[in-house]
PDB file of the backbone (N, CA, C, O) and the ligand in Angstrom, with CONECT records:
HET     ZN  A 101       1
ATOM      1  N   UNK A   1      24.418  28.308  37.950  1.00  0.00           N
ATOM      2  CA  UNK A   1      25.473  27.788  38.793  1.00  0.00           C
ATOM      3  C   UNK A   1      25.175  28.152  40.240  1.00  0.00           C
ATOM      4  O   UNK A   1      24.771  29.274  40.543  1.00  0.00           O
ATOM      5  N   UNK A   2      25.402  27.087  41.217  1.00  0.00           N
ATOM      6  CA  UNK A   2      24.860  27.117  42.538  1.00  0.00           C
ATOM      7  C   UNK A   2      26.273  27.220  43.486  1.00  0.00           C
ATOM      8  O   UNK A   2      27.277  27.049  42.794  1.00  0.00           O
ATOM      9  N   UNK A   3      26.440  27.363  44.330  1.00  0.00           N
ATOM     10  CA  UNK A   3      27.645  28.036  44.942  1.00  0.00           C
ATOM     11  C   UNK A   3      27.552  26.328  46.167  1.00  0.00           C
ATOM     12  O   UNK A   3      26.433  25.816  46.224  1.00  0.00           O
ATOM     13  N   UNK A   4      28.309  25.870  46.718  1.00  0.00           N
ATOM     14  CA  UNK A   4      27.900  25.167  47.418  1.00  0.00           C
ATOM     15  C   UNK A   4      28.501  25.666  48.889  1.00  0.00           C
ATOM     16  O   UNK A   4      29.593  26.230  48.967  1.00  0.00           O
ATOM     17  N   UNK A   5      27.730  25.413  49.954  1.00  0.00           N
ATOM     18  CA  UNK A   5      28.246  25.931  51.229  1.00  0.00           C
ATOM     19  C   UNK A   5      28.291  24.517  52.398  1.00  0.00           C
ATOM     20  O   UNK A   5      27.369  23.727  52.198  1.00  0.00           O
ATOM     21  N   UNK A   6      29.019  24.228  53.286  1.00  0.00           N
ATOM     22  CA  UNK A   6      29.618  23.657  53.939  1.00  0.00           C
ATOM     23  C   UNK A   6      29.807  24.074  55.529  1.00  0.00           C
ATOM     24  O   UNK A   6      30.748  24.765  55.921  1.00  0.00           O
ATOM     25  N   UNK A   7      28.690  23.510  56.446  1.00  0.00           N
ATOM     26  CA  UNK A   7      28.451  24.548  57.625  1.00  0.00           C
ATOM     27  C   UNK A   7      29.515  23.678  58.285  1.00  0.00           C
ATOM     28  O   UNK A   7      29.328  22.462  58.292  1.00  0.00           O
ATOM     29  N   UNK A   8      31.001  24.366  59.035  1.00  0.00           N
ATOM     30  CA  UNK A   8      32.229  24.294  59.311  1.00  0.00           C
ATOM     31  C   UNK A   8      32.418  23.804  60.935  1.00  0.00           C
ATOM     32  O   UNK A   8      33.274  23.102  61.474  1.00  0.00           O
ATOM     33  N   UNK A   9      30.676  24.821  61.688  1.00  0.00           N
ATOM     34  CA  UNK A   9      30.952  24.894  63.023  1.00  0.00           C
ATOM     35  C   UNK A   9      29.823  25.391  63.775  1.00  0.00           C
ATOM     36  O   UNK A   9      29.091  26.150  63.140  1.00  0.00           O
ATOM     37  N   UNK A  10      29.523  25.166  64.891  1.00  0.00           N
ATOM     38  CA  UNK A  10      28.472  26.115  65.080  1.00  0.00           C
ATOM     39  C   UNK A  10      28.892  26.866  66.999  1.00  0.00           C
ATOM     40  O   UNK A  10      29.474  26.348  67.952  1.00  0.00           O
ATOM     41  N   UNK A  11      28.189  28.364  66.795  1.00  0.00           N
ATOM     42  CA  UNK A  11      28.414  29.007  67.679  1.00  0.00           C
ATOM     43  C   UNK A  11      27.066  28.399  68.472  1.00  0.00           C
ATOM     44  O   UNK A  11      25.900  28.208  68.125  1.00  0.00           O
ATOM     45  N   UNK A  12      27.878  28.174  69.809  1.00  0.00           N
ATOM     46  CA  UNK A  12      26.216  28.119  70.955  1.00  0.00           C
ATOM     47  C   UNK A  12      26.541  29.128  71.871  1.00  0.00           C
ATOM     48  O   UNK A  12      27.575  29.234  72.531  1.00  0.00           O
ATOM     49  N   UNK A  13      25.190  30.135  71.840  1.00  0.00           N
ATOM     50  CA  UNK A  13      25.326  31.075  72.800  1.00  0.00           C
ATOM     51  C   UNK A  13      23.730  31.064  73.684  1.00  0.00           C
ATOM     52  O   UNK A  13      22.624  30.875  73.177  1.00  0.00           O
ATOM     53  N   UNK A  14      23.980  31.269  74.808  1.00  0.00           N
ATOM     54  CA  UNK A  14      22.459  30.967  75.608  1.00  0.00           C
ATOM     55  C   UNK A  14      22.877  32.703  76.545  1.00  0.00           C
ATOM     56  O   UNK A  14      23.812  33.142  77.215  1.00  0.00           O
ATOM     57  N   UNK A  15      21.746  33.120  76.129  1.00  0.00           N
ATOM     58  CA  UNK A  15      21.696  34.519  76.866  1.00  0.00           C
ATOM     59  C   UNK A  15      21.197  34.608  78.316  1.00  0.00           C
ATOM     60  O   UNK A  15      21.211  35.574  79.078  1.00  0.00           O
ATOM     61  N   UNK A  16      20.655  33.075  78.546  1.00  0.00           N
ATOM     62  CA  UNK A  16      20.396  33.171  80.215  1.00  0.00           C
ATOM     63  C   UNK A  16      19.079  34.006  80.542  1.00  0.00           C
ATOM     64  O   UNK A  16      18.950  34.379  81.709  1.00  0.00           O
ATOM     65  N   UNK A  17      18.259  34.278  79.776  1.00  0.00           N
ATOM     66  CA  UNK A  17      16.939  35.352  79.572  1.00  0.00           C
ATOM     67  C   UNK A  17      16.100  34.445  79.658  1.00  0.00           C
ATOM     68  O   UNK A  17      16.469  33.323  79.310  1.00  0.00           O
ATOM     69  N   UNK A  18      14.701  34.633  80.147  1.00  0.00           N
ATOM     70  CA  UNK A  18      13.415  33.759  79.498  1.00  0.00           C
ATOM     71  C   UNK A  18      12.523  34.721  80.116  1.00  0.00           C
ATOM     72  O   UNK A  18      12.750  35.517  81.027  1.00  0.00           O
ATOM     73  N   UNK A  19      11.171  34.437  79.265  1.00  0.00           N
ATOM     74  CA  UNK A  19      10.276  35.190  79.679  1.00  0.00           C
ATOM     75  C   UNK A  19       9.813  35.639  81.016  1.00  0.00           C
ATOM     76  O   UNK A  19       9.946  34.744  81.850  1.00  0.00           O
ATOM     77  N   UNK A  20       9.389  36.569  81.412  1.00  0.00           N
ATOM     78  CA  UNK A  20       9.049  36.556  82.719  1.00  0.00           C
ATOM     79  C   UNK A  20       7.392  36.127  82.832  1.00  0.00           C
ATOM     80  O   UNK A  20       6.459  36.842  82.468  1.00  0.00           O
ATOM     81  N   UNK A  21       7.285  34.740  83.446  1.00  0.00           N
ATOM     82  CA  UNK A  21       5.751  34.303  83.263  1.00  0.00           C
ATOM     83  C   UNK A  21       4.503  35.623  84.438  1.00  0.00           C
ATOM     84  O   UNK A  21       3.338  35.993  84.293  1.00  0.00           O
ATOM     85  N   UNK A  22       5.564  35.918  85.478  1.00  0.00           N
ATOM     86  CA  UNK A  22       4.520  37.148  86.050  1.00  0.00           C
ATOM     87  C   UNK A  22       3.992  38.798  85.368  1.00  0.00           C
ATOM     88  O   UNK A  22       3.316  39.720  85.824  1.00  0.00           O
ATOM     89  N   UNK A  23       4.641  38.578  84.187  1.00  0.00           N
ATOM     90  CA  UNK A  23       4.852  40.047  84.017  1.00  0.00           C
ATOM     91  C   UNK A  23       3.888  39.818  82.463  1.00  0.00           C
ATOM     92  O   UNK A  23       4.088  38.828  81.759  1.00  0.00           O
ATOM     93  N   UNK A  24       3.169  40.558  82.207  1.00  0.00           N
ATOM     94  CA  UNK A  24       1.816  39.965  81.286  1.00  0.00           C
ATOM     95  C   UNK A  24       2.717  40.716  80.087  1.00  0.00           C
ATOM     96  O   UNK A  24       2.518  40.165  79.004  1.00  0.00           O
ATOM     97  N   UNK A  25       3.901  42.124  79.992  1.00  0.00           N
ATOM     98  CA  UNK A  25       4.052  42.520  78.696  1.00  0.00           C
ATOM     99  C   UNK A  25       5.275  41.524  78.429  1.00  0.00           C
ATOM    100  O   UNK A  25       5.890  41.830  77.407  1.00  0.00           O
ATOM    101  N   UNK A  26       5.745  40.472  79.061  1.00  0.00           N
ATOM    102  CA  UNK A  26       6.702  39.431  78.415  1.00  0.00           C
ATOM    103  C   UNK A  26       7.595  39.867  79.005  1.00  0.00           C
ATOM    104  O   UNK A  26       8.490  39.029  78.887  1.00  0.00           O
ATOM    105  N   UNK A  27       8.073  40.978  79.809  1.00  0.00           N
ATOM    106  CA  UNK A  27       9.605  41.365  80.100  1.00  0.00           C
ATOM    107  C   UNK A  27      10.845  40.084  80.196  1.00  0.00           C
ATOM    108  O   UNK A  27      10.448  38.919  80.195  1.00  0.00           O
ATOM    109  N   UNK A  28      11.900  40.289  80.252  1.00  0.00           N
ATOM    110  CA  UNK A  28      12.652  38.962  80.472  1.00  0.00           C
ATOM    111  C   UNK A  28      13.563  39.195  81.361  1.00  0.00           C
ATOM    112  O   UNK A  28      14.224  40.223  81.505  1.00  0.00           O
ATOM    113  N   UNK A  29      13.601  38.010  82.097  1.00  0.00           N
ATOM    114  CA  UNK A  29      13.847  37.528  83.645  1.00  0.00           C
ATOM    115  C   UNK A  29      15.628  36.774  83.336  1.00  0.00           C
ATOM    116  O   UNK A  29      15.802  35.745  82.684  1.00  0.00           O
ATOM    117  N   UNK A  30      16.667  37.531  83.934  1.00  0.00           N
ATOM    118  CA  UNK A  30      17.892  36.386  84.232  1.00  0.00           C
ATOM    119  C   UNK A  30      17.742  35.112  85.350  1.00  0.00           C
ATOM    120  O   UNK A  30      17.317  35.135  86.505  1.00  0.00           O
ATOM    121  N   UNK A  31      18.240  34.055  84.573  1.00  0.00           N
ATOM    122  CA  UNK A  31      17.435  32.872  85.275  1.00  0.00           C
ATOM    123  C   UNK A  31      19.020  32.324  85.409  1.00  0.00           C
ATOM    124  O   UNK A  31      19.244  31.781  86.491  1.00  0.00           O
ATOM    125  N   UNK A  32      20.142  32.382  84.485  1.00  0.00           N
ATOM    126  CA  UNK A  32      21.260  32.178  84.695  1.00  0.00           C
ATOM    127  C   UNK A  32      22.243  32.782  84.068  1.00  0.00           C
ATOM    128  O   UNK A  32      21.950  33.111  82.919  1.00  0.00           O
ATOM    129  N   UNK A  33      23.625  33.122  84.518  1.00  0.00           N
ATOM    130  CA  UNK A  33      24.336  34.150  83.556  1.00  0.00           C
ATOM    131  C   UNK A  33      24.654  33.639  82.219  1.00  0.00           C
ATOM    132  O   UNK A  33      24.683  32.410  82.165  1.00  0.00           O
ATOM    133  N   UNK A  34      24.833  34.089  81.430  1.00  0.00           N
ATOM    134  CA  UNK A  34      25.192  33.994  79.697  1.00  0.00           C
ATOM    135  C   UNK A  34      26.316  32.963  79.694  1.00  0.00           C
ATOM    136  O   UNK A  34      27.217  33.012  80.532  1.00  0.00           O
ATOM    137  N   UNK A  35      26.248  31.899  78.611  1.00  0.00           N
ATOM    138  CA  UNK A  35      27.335  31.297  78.235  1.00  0.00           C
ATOM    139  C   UNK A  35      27.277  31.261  76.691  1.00  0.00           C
ATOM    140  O   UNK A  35      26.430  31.667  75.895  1.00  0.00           O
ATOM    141  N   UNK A  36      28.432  30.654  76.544  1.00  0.00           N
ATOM    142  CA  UNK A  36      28.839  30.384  74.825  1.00  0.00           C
ATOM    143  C   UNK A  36      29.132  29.471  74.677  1.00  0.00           C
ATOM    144  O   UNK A  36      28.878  28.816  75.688  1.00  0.00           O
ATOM    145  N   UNK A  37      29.690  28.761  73.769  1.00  0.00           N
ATOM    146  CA  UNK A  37      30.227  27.225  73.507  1.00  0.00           C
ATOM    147  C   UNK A  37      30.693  27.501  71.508  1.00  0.00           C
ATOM    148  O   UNK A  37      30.169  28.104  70.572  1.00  0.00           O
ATOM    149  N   UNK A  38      31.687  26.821  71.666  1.00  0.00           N
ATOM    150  CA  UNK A  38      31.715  26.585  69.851  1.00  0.00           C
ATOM    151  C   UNK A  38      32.358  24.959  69.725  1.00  0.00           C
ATOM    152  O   UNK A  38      33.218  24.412  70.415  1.00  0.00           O
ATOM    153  N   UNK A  39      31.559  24.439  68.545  1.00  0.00           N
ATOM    154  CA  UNK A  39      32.024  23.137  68.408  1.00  0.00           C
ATOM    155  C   UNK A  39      32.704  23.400  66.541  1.00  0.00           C
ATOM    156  O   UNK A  39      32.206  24.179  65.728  1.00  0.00           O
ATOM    157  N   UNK A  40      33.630  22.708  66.356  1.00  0.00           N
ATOM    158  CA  UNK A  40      34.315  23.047  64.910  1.00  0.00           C
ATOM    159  C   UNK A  40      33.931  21.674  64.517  1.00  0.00           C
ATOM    160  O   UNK A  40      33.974  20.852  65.433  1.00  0.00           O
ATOM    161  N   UNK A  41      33.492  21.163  63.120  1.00  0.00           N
ATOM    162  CA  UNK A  41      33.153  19.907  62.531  1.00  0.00           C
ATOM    163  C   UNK A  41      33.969  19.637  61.558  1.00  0.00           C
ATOM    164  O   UNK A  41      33.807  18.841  60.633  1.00  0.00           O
ATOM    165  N   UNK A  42      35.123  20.528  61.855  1.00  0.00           N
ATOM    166  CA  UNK A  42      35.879  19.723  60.873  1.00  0.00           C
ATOM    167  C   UNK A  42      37.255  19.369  61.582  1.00  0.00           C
ATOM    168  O   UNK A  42      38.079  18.909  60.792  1.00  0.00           O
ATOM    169  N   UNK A  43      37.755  19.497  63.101  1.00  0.00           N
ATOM    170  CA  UNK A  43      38.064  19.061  63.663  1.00  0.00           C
ATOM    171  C   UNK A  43      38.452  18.466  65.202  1.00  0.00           C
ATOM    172  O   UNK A  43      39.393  18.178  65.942  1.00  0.00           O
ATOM    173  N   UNK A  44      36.916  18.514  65.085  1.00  0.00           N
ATOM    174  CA  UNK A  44      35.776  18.381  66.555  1.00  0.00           C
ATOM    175  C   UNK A  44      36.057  19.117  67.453  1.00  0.00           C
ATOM    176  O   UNK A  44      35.306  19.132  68.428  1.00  0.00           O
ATOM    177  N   UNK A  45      37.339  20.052  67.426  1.00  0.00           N
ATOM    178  CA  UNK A  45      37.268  20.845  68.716  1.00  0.00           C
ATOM    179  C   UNK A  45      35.823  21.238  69.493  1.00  0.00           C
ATOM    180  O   UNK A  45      34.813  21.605  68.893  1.00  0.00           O
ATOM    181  N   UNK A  46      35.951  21.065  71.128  1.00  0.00           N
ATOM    182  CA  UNK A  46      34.940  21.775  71.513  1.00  0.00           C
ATOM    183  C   UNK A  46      35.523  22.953  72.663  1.00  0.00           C
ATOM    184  O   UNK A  46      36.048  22.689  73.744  1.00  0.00           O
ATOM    185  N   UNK A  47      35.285  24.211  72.132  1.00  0.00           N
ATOM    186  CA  UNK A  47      35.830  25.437  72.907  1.00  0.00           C
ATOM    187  C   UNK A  47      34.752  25.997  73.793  1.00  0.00           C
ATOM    188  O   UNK A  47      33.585  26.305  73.550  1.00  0.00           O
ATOM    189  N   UNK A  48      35.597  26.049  75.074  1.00  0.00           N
ATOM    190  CA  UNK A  48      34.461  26.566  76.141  1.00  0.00           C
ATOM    191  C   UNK A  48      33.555  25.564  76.311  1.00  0.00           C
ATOM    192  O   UNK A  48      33.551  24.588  75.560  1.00  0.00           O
ATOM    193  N   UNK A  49      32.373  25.759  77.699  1.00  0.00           N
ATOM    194  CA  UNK A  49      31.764  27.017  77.331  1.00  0.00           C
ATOM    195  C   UNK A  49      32.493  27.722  78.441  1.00  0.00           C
ATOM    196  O   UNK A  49      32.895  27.226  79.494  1.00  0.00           O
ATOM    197  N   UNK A  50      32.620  29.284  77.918  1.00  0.00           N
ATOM    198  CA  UNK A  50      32.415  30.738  78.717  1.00  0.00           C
ATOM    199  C   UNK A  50      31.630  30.980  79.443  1.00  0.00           C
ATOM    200  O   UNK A  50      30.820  30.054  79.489  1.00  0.00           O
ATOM    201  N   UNK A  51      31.249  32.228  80.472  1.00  0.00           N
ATOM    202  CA  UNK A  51      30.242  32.320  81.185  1.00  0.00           C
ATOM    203  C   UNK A  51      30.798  33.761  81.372  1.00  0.00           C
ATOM    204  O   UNK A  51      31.906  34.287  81.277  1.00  0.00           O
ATOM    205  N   UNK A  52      29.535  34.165  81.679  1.00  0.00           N
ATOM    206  CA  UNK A  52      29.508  35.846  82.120  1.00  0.00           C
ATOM    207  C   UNK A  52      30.215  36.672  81.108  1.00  0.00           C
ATOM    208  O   UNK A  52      30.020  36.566  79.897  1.00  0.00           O
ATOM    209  N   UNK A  53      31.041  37.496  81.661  1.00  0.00           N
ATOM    210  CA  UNK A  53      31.038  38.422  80.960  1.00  0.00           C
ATOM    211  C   UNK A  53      32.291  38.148  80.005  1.00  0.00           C
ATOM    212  O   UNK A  53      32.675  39.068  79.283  1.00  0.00           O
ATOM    213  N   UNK A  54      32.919  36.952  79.980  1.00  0.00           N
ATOM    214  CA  UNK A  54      33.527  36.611  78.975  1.00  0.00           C
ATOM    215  C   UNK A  54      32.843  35.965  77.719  1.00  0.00           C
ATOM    216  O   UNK A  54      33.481  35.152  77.050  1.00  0.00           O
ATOM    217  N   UNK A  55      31.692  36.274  77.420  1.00  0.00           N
ATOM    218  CA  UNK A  55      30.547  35.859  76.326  1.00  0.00           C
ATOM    219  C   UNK A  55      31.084  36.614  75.206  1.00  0.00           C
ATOM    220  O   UNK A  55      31.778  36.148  74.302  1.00  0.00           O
ATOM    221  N   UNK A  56      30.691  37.868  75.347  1.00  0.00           N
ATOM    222  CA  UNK A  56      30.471  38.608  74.197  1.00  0.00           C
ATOM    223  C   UNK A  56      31.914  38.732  73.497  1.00  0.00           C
ATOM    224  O   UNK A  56      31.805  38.678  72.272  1.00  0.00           O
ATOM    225  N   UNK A  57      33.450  38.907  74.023  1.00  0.00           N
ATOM    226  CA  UNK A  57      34.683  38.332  73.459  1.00  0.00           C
ATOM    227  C   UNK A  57      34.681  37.205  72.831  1.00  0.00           C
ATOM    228  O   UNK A  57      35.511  37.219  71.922  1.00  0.00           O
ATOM    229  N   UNK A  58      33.907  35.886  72.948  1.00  0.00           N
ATOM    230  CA  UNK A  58      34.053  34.233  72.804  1.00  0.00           C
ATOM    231  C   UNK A  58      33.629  34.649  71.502  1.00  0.00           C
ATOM    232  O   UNK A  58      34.341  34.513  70.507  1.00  0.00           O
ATOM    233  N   UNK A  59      31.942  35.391  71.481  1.00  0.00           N
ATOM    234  CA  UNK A  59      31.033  35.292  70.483  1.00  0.00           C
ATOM    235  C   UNK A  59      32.053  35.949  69.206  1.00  0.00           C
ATOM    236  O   UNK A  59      32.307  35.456  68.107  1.00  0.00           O
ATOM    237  N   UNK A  60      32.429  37.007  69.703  1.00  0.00           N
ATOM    238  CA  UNK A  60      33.378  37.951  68.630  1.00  0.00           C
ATOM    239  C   UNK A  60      34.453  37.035  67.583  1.00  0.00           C
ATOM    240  O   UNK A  60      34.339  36.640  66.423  1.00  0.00           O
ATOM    241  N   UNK A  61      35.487  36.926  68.572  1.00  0.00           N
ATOM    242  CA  UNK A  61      36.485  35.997  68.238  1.00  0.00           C
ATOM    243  C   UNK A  61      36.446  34.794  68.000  1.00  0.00           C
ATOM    244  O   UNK A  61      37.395  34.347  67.356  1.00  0.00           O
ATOM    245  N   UNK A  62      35.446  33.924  68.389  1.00  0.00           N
ATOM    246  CA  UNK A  62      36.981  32.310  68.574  1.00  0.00           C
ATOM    247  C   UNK A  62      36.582  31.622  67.241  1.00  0.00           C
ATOM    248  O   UNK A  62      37.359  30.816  66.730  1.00  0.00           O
ATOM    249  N   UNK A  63      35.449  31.904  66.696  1.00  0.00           N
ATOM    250  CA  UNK A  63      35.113  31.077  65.135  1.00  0.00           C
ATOM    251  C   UNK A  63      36.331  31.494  64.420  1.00  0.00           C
ATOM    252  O   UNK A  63      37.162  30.707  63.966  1.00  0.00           O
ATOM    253  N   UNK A  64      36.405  33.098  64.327  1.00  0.00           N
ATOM    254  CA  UNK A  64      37.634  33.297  63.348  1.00  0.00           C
ATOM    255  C   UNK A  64      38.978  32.983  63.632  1.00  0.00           C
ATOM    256  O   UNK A  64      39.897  32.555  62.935  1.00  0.00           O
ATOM    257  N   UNK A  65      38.865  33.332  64.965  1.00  0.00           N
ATOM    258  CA  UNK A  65      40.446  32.746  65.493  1.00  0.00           C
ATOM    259  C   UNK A  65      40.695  31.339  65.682  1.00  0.00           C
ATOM    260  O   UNK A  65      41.878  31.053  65.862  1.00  0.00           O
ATOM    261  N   UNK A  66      39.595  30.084  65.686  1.00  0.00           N
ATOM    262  CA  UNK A  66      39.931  28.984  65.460  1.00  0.00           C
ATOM    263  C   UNK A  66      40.178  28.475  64.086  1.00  0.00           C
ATOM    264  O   UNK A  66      40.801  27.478  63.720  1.00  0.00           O
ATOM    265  N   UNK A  67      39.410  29.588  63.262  1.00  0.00           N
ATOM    266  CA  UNK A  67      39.673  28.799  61.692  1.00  0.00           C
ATOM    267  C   UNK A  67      40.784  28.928  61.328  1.00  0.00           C
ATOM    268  O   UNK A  67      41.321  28.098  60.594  1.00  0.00           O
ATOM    269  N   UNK A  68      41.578  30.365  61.912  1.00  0.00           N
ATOM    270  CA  UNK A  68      43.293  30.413  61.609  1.00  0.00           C
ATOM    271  C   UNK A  68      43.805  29.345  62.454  1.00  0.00           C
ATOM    272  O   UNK A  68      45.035  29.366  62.492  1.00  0.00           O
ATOM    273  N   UNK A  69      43.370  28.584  63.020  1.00  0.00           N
ATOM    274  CA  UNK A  69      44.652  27.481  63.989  1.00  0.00           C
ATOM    275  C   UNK A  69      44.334  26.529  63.411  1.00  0.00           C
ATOM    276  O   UNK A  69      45.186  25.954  62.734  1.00  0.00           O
ATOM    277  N   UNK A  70      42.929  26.004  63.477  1.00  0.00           N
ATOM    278  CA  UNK A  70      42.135  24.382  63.182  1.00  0.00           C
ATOM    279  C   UNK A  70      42.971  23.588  62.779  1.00  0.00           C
ATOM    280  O   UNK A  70      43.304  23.789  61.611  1.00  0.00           O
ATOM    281  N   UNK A  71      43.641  22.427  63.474  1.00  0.00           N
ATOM    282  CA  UNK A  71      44.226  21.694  63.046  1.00  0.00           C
ATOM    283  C   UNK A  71      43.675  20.768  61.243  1.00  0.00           C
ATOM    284  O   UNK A  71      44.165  20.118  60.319  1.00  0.00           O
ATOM    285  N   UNK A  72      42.642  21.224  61.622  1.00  0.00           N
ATOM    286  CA  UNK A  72      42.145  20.426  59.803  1.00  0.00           C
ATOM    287  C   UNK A  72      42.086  21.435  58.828  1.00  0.00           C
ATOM    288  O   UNK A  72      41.537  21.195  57.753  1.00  0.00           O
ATOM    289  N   UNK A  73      42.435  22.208  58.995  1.00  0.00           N
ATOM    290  CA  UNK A  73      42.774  23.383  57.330  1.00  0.00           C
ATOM    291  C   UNK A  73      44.394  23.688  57.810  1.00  0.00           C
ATOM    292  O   UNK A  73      45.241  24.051  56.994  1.00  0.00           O
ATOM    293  N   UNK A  74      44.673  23.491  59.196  1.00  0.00           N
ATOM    294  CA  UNK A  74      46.418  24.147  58.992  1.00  0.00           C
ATOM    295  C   UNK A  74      47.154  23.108  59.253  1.00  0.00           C
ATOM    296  O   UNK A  74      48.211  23.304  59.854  1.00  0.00           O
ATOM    297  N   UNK A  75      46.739  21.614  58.828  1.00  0.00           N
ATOM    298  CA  UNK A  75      48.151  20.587  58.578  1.00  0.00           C
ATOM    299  C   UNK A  75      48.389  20.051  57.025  1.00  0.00           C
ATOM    300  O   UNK A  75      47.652  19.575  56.161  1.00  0.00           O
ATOM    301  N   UNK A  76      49.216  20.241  57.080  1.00  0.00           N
ATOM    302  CA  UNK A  76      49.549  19.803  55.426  1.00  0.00           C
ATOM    303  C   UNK A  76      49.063  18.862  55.092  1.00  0.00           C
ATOM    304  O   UNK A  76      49.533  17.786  55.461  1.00  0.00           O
ATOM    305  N   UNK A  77      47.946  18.919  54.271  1.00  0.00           N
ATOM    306  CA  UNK A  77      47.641  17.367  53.330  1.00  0.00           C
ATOM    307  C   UNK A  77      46.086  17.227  53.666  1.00  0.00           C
ATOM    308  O   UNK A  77      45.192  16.614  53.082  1.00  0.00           O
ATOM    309  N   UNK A  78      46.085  18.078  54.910  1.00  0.00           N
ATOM    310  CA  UNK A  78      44.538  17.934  55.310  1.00  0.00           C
ATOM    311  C   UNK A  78      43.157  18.638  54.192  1.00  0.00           C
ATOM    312  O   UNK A  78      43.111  19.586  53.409  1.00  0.00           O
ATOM    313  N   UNK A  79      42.058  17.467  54.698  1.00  0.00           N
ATOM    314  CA  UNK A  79      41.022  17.965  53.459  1.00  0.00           C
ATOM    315  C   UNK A  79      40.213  18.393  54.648  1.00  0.00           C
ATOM    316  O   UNK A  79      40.142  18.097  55.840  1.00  0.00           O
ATOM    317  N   UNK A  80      39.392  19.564  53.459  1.00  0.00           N
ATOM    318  CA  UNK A  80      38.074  19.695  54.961  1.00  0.00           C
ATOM    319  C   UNK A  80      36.927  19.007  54.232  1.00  0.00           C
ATOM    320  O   UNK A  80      36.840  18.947  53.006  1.00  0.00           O
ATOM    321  N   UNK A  81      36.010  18.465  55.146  1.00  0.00           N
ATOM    322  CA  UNK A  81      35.284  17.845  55.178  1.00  0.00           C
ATOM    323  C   UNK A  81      33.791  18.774  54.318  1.00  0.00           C
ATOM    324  O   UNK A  81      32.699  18.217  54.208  1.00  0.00           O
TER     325      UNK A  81
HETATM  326 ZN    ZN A 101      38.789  22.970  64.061  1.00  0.00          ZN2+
END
């Protein structure tokens, strides 16, 4: 018996890092500050994006705290996809 899974949403987080091409051991270079983004697919919300130092709160919270609101698991009658 196989369990089936259903990907709900996805977190986008861009750390704003990239290699540093002058620096030969790879160090990494801020090229722009950090953002986040979350898109929900089961009822397209798109949250954010964040920036700076409101990242690492977004990343924490908002998947779980949107799945308690999501209008498509909290209206009566609704199916998820
Ligand atoms: Zn949703």
């Amino acid at each position: 018996m196989s369990a089936r899974q259903t990907m709900i949403g996805a977190l986008f987080v861009d750390s704003g890092l990239e290699p540093d091409p002058a620096d030969p051991t790879g160090r990494l270079r801020r090229i722009r500050p950090p953002r986040a983004g979350y898109a929900c697919y089961l009822c397209g919300a798109r949250l954010g994006p964040v920036h700076g130092r409101d990242v690492p709160a977004f990343v924490a919270d908002t998947s779980i705290s949107h799945r308690a609101t999501c209008p498509a698991t909290t209206t009566q009658g609704a199916t998820a996809a």
